[in-house]
N, C-alpha and C positions, 0 to 999 in steps of 0.2 A: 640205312643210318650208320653213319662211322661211331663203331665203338672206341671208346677211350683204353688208350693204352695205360698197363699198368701204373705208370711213372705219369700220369695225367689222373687219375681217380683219386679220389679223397683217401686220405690213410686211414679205415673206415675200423681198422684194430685198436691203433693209437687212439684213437677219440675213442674207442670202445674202454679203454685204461685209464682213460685220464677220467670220463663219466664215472667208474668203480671210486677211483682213485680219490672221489672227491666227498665219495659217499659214505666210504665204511673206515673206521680207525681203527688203530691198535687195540686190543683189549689193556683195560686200568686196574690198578687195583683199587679196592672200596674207598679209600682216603685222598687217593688221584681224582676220583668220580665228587666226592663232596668237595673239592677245590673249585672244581668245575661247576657244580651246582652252586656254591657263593657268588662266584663269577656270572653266573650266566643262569636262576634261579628255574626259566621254564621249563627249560631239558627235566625236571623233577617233578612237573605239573601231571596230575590227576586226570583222567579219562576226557571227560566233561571239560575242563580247564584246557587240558590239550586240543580239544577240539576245535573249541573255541578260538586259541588261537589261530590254529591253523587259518581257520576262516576270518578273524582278521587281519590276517596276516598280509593279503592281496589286496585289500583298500578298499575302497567303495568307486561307483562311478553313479552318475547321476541319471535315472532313466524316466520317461510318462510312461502311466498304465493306467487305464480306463480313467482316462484325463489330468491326474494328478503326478506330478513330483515327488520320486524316490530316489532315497539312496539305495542301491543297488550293491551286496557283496559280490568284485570280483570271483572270489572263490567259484559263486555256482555257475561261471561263465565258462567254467573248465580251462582256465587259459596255462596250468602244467600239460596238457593233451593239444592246445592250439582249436580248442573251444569242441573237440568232435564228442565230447556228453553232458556240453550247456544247457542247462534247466533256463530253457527260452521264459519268460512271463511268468508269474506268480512270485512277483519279487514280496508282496506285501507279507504271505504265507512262509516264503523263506523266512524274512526279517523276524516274524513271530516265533518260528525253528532259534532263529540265534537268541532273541529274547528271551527262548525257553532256559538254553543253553544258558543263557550270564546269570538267570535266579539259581537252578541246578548247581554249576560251578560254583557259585557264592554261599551256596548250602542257605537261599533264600526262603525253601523252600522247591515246591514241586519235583523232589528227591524222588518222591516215590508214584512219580505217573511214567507211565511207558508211551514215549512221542511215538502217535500215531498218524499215517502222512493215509490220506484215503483219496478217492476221485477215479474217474472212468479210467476207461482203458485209454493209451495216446497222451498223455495229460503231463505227462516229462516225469512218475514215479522213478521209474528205471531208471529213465536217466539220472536223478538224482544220486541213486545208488552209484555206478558206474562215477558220477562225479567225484563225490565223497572219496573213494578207495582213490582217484587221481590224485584230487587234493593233497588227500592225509600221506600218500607215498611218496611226492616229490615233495611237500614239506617236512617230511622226516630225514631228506636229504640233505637240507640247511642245516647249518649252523646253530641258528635259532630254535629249528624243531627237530634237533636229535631226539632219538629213542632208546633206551638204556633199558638191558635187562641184565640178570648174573647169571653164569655158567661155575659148576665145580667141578674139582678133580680129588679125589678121594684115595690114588691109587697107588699112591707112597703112605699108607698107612694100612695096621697088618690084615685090617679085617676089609673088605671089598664086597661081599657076598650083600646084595640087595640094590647094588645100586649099579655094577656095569653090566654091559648085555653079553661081554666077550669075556674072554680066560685072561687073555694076555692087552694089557693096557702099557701102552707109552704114546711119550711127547704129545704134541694137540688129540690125537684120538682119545686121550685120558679124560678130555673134559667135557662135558655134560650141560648143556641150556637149559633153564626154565622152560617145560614144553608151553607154558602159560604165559609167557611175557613177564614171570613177577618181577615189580616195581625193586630196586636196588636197595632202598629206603626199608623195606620190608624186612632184611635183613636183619636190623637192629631190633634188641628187646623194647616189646611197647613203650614203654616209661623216657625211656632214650631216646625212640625216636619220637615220642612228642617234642621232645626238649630240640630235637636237630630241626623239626617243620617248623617250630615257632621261630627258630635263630632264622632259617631260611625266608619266615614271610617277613620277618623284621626286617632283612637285609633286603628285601624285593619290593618290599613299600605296595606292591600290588593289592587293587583295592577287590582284588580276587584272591581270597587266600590257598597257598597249595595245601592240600589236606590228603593224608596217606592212613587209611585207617585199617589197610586190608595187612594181613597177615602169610608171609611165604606159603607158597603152592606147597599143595605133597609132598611134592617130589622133590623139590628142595630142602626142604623140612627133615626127609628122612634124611638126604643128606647131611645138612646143617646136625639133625642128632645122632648121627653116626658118628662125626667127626669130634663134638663136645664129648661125647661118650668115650672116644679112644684119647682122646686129651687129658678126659678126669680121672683117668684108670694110670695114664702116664705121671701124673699128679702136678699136673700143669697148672699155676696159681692164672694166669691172663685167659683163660678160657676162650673170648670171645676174641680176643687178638689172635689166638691160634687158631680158632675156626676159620677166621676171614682172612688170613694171611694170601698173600697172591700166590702162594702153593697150592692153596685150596678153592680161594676166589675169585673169577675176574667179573668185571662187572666190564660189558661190551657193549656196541650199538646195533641195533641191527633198522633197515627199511620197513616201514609200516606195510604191510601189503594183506591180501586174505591169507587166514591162516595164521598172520603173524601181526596180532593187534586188530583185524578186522575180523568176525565174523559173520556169514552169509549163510544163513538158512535157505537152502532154494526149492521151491515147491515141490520139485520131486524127489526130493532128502525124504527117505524115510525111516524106519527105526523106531524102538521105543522111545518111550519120552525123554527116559535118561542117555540114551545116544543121541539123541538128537541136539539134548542138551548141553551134556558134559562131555560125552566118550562112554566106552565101552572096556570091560575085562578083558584081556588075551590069554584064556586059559592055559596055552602052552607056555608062558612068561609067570605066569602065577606058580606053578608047579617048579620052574625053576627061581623063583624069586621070591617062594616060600621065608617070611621074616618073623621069627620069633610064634609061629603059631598063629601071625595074621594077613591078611592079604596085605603085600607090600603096596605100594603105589609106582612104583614104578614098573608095574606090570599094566596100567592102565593105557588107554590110549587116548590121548588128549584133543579128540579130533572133534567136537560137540560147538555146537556153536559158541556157547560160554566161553569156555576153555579160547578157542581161537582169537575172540573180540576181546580178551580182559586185558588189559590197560589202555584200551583204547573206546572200541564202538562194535555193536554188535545187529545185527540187520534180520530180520526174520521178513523176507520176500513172500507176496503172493499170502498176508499169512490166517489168509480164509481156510488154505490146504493146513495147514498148523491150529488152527483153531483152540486143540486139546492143550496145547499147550501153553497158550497164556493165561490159563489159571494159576499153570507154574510157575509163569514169570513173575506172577503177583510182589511179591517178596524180596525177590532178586536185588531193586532197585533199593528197597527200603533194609534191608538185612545186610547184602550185599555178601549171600554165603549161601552155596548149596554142596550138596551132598554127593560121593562118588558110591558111596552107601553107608548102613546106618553104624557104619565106624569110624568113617574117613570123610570129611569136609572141606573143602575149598572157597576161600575168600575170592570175591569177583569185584572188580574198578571196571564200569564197561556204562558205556553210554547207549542204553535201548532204544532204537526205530521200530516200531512197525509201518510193513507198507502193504495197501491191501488195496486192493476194487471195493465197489459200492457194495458189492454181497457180503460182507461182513457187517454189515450194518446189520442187512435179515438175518445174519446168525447169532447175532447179540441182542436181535429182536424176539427173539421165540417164544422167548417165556416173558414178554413184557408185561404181558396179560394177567398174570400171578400179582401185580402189584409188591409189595412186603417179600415176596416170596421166591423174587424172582433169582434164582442161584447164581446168574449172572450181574447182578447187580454191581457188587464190589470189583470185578472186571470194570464195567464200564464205567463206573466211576475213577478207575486207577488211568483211564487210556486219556491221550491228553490230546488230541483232534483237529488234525489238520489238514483243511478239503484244499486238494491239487483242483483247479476248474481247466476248460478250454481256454488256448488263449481268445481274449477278445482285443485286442491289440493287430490290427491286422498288418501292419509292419512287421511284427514278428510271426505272423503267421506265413508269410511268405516266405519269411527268412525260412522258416522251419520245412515250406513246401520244398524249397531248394534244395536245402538236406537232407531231404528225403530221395530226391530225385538225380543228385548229382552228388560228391564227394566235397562239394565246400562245407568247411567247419566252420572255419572263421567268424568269431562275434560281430556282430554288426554293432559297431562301439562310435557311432556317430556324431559327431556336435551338431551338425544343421540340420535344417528341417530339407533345404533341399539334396545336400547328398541322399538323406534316409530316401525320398520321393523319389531320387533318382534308381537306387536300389529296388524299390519296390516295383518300379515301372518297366523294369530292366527284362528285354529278352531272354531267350537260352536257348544253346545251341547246345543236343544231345547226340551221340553218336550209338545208333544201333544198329544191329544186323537183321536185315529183311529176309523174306522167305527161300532167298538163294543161298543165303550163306555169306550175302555182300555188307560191309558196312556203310551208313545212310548217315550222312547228318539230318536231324528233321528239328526243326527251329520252334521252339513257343516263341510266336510275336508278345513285342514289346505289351505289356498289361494282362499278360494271358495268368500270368501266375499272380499277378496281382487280383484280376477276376476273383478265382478262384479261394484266393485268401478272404478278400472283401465276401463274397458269398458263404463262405465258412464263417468266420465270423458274425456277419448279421442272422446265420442261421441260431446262434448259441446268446442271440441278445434279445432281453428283455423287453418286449414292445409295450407294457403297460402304465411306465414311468415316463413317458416319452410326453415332450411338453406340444403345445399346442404348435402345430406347422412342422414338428420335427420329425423326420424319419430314422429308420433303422441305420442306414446308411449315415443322417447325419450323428447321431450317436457314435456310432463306431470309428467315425472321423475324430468325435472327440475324446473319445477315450485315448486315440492315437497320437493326437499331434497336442493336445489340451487345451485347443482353440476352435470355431468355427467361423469361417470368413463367409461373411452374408454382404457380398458388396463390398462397401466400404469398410464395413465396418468387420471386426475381429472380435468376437464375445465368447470369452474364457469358460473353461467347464464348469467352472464353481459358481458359475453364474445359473447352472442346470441343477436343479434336485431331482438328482438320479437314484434312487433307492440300489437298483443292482443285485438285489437276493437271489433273481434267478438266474443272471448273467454268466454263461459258462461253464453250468451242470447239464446241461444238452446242450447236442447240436451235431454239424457236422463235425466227425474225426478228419485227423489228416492221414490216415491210413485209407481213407476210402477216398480221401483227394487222391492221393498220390498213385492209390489202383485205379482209377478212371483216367490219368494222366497217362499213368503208363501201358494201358491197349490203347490208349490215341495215338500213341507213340509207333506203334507198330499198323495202324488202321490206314489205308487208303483214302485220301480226304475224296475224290475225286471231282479236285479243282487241276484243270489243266490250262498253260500258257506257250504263246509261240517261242519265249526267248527263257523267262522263267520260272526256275521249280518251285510254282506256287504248290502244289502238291504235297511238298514236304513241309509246309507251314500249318500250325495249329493255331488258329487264334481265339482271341477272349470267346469270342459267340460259339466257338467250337468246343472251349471247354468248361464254359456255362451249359451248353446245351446237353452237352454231354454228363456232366453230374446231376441234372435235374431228372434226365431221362433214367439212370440208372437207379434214382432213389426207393423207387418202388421195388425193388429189385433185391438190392440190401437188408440182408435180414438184420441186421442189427437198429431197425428204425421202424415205429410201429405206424398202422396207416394214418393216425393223428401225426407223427411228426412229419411225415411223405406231402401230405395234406399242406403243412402249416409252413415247409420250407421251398414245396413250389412254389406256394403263395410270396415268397419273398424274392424267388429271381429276377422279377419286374425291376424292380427300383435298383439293385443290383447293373444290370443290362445298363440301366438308363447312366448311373452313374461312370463306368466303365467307358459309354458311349460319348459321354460327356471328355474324357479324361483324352480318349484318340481324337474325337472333334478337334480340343484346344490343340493334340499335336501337327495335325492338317494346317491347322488356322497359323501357329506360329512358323511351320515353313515355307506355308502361303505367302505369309508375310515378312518371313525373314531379313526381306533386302530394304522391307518400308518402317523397320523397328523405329522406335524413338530415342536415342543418344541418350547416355545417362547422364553427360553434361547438358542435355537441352532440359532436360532433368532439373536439374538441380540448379542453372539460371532461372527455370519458372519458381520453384519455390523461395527462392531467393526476392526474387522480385515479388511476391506474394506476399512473404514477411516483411520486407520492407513499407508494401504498403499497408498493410495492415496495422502495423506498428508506427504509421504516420514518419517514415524515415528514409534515411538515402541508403543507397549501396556506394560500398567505398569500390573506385577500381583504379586503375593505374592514371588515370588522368584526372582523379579525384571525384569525391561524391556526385552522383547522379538519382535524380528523382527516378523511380521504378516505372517500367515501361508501360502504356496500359495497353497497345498494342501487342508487344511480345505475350504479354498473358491473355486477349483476346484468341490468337493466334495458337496458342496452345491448345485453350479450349475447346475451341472450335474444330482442328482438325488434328491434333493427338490423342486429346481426350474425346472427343464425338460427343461430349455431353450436348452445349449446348450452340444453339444453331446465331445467324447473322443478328437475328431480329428481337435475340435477349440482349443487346449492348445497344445504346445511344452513340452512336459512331465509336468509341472505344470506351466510356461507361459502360459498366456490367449493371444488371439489372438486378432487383432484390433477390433475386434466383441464384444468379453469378457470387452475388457477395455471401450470402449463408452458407453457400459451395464453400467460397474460400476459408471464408470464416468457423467452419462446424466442421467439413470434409478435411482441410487441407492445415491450416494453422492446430485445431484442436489436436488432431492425428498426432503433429509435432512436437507440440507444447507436450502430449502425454509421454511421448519418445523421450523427450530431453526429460522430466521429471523422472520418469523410471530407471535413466541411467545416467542418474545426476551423481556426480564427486567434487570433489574440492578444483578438481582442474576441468570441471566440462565446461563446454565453449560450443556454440552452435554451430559453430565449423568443422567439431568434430562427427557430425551426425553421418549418419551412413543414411541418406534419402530412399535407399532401396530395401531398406529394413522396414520402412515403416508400409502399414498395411495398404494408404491407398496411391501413395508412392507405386508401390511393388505391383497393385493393381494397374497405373498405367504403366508400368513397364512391360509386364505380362500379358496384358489381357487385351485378346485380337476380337472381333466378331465379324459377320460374314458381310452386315452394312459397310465395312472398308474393304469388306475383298470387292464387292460391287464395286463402291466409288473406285476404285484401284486400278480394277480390271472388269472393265464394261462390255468388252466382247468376252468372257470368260464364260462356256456354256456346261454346269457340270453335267447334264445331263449326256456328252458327247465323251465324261471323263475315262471311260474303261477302254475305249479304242479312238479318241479323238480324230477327227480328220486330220490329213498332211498339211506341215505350212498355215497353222491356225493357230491363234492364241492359246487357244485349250491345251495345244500339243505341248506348244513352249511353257506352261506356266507347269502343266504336268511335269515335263521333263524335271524345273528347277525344285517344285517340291517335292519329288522323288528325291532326287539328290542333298536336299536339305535333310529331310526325314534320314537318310543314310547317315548323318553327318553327327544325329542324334540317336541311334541305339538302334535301327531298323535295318534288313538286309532289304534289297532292290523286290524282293518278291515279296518279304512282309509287307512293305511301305504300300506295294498296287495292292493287294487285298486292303488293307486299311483304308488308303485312300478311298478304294473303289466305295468301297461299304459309308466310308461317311459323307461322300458326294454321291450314291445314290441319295441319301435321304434329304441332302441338301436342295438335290433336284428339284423334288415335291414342292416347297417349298418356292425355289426362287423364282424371283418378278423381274 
């Protein structure tokens, strides 16, 4: 491969300075900073508030989940990372998150519950987290969502002793951060700054008010009254002008990131409760930073989770391992003040998550049994509960197989139902290294990973609510697309009372998808061909067959679940089977399609007669043909045969066709996407469902009439110079032409004209 020469490669520095360059500004002084805050109110917004923005900041898009119509926030689609830690499915669960968020922010109430995010393992917690910290860091980079906290310098005034670490202080090394993030606003004496937040939410009209109740960190503090202190002894009448002058204070921005506005409790964080929480002493800093006889605070060390997340958002992960300490947090949310010890306090702005497995549920269960007495009661009262499930969306479970399996991120941000279809059906070509050392491309055929998702999914659904004639499979179809096409006909979810309680607290993980996928990946199919590497193809029945096998195996699944999700790969198979049939069938018949103008002349002529009228054309009205729509029927549609028509009269059969099938269809088309300018020439005839059905839909009675020497039973090696060979060759080539490599296309094929075999007369 030719490397690029120097003067050909991106200036990967420059874009390195212009990215800084856009992020971080000059330091202000306090009076520059509330200009700024007039002008542009959120930069001053409260933990909870800020968050919030951030997350509307990205907009919404419009998605189905378990058959209904939501707005979706971009935010949890990760699109600052290019979607690589999007919270796939549990839009309803997010939106209730933001819900929580606009009461909290609005001081609506539910201040003092600690959002609790629960659900199995695989179920997108992490991700969330990992989202969250994207979000909140490249919105802290706008405009809109700067982040402001103050810095001092103390070291032009005579006394220094407690607040620097070094002997000798000048220029920038003089000045000193909030190790806390405190709020800039905090700076002011209470009284003051009520009077500056009310001028600010007057001037912001926000029906979210900003509210700053917290009071400067330690560490600042001590500074702040070291500095008052050497002013009142100077005998200085402006006191608080002299403390905040820009000699003393600048108030700067800095990037949301862990550590700075985020913090992350991670399960193997350990330490006592108040390390874990706040920080810790450094007794060699104490000894030298000895103040007045009492432990100074800037001897502390602000690394605690609190400490990190205050003015922003604070995460305790995994936090069954933490347990002990949400008794501590009780308080937090409602006080918004804890302790560095019983002399020294710290005010906290931090927006609480917990994220936990389903075992926290049995640890908050222990003592349920006490009734009145149970110690954990007020605990679980304060947590405020929100179950993460499997997805059931099997669009998006696929999308998820993908990213498990290969480096695509990218949201699946689709408008049509047939791009998403085409997505889901879509093969993959993975590149591994086999037991020599050689790299292998080895291909999932076109539905293998859709297989797989569909059989995930219908493992985690609910079969009890299911109406009469419906299967798992068609459920999950409706959860998906928010329709089910029975024929002609198209009946909406809402047409389904689907209860759903248990849908998506079991089933399969996609971690045990994605390990069953990948020793297939490396496993020997042992299918061999003269010309080709069927070998290296996986397909749907390979890796159906293979996750069902492996379920007994899996210890994370008990012999009832092993039991109850064999039992569902039947209809699975069948459904799957169904999906490669129709891909046969359409490039069987690729060359015998139906024109979407020959289309849209029948319906044309259809409405016409129906509605007792002529069609206009260039040579002026003409009565509607009853031959062209006999002719239609008869041999595109295959409904009905010679001896329903009185020579080109349709029979009562024909006319309730037209009239129930084909006008109603339309008639509901044009009413549901009626406006002041629609015209029934504006219709798109391939939108409608039974339109769409005879454009789509092949069956194997036309590959007969079609092809009468056609023997599939000859299809896996046909003889030379035979029909069979010829029509093989074109639907090989067609099936190419639609998502299949030459090798997947003969297995597939092979596999759905065997069974066609059985079958044909």
């Amino acid at each position: 491969m030719r490397q690029n020469t120097p003067a050909e490669r991106p200036d990967f520095i420059r874009a390195a300075d212009e990215e800084l360059r856009g992020t971080y500004e000059e330091p202000m002084s306090l009076e520059t900073y509330l200009d700024r805050a007039f002008e542009r109110p959120s930069i001053a917004s409260h933990a909870s508030k800020y968050l919030l923005e951030a997350i509307e900041s990205m907009g919404t898009r419009t998605v189905v989940e378990e058959g209904e119509e939501r707005e979706r926030y971009r935010f949890f689609d990760d699109p600052a990372n290019d979607g690589e830690h999007a919270v796939l499915g549990n839009t309803e669960i997010l939106n209730d998150f933001v819900d929580d968020l606009r009461t909290i922010a609005a001081d609506r109430g539910k201040a003092e519950k600690l959002i609790w995010f629960d659900g199995p393992t695989a179920t997108g917690k992490s991700e969330l987290k990992r989202c969250l910290v994207n979000g909140l860091r490249e919105y802290s980079k706008t405009d809109a969502g700067r982040r402001y906290t103050v810095e001092w310098n103390i070291a032009n005034v005579s006394d220094t002793r407690g607040l620097s670490y070094g002997d000798e202080l000048d220029h920038e090394e003089d000045w000193y951060e909030s190790p806390v993030q405190s709020h800039p606003l905090t700076v002011f004496p209470l009284e003051v700054r009520r009077d500056v937040v009310g001028a600010l939410n007057d001037a912001s009209g926000d029906h979210i008010p900003l509210s700053v109740d917290e009071d400067l960190d330690p560490f600042c503090r001590e500074a702040y009254h070291h500095l008052e202190e050497q002013y009142r002894r100077a005998g200085k009448q402006n006191l608080f002008s002299e403390v905040t002058d820009d000699r003393h204070l600048r108030v700067k921005n800095y990037v949301v990131d862990v550590g700075r506005g985020i913090g992350i409790l991670h399960s193997e964080d350990d330490g006592s409760p108040k390390e874990r929480l706040v920080g810790s002493w450094m007794p060699g800093m104490l000894r030298e930073l000895d103040s007045r006889g009492r432990k100074n605070p800037q001897a502390f060390s602000y690394d605690g989770v609190l400490s990190q997340g205050n003015s922003l958002l604070t995460i305790v992960e995994d936090a069954t391992q933490h347990a002990d300490l949400l008794q501590k947090l009780l308080n937090v949310p409602d006080e918004g003040h804890v302790k560095l010890d019983k002399g020294i306090g710290m005010d906290i702005d931090t927006q609480l998550v917990i994220i936990s497995n389903p075992d926290l549920d049995a640890e908050l269960d222990k003592y349920a049994d006490r009734n009145g007495r149970d110690p954990l009661k007020a605990l679980k009262r304060r947590l405020n509960k929100h179950e993460f499930r499997y997805l059931t969306n099997y669009s998006l479970e696929a999308e998820l197989i993908r990213r498990e399996l290969t480096n695509e991120t990218s949201v699946w941000d689709s408008e049509s139902d047939a791009e998403v279809d085409d997505r889901i059906r879509a093969g993959l070509v993975i590149e591994v290294r086999d037991s020599a050392g050689e790299l292998t491309d080895r291909e999932l055929a076109p539905h293998a990973v859709e297989a797989a998702a569909m059989y995930s999914v219908v493992s985690r659904l609910d079969g009890e609510d299911l109406s009469a004639g419906l299967s798992l499979v068609d459920k999950a179809l409706l959860y998906d697309q928010g329709y089910l096409q029975q024929g002609d006909e198209r009946v909406d979810a809402d047409e389904f009372d689907f209860v759903g309680t248990g849908d998506g607290t079991h089933g399969i993980p996609v971690t045990f998808t994605r390990d069953v996928i990948a020793d297939l990946l490396h496993e020997d199919t042992g299918r061999r061909h003269e010309s080709l590497p069927v070998e290296r193809v996986i397909t749907s029945m390979d890796v159906l067959d293979a996750m069902a096998s492996e379920l007994a195996d899996a210890p994370v699944f008990s012999r009832a679940e092993v039991t109850e999700y064999e039992s569902r790969l039947a209809i699975v198979k069948d459904h799957v089977y169904e999906r490669q049939e129709t891909d046969v069938l359409d490039a069987l018949l690729a060359e015998k399609g139906v024109e979407a103008e020959t289309v849209e002349e029948y319906i044309e002529h259809v409405y016409a007669w129906a509605s007792d009228d002529q069609l206009e054309t260039e040579h002026g009205p003409v009565d509607p043909d009853p031959l062209l729509m006999r002719l239609f029927e008869t041999e595109h549609l295959g409904r009905f045969r010679e001896d329903d028509y009185a020579g080109n009269e349709p029979n009562e059969d024909v006319v309730e066709f037209r009239r129930e099938r084909v006008i109603s269809a339309l008639n509901r088309y044009a009413w549901e996407n009626r406006d002041e300018d629609f015209s029934i020439t504006d219709v798109d005839f391939s939108d409608i469902p039974v339109i769409r059905a005879v454009l789509d839909t092949h069956d194997w009675e036309d590959v007969q009439r079609l092809f009468p020497d056609l023997d599939p039973s000859q299809w896996a090696d046909p003889p030379a110079n035979t029909d069979t060979e010829e029509i093989k060759a074109r639907t090989i080539e067609h099936m190419t032409e639609n998502g299949y490599t030459p090798a997947s296309a003969e297995l597939v094929s092979r596999d759905v004209m065997r069974e066609v075999s059985y079958q044909w007369d």
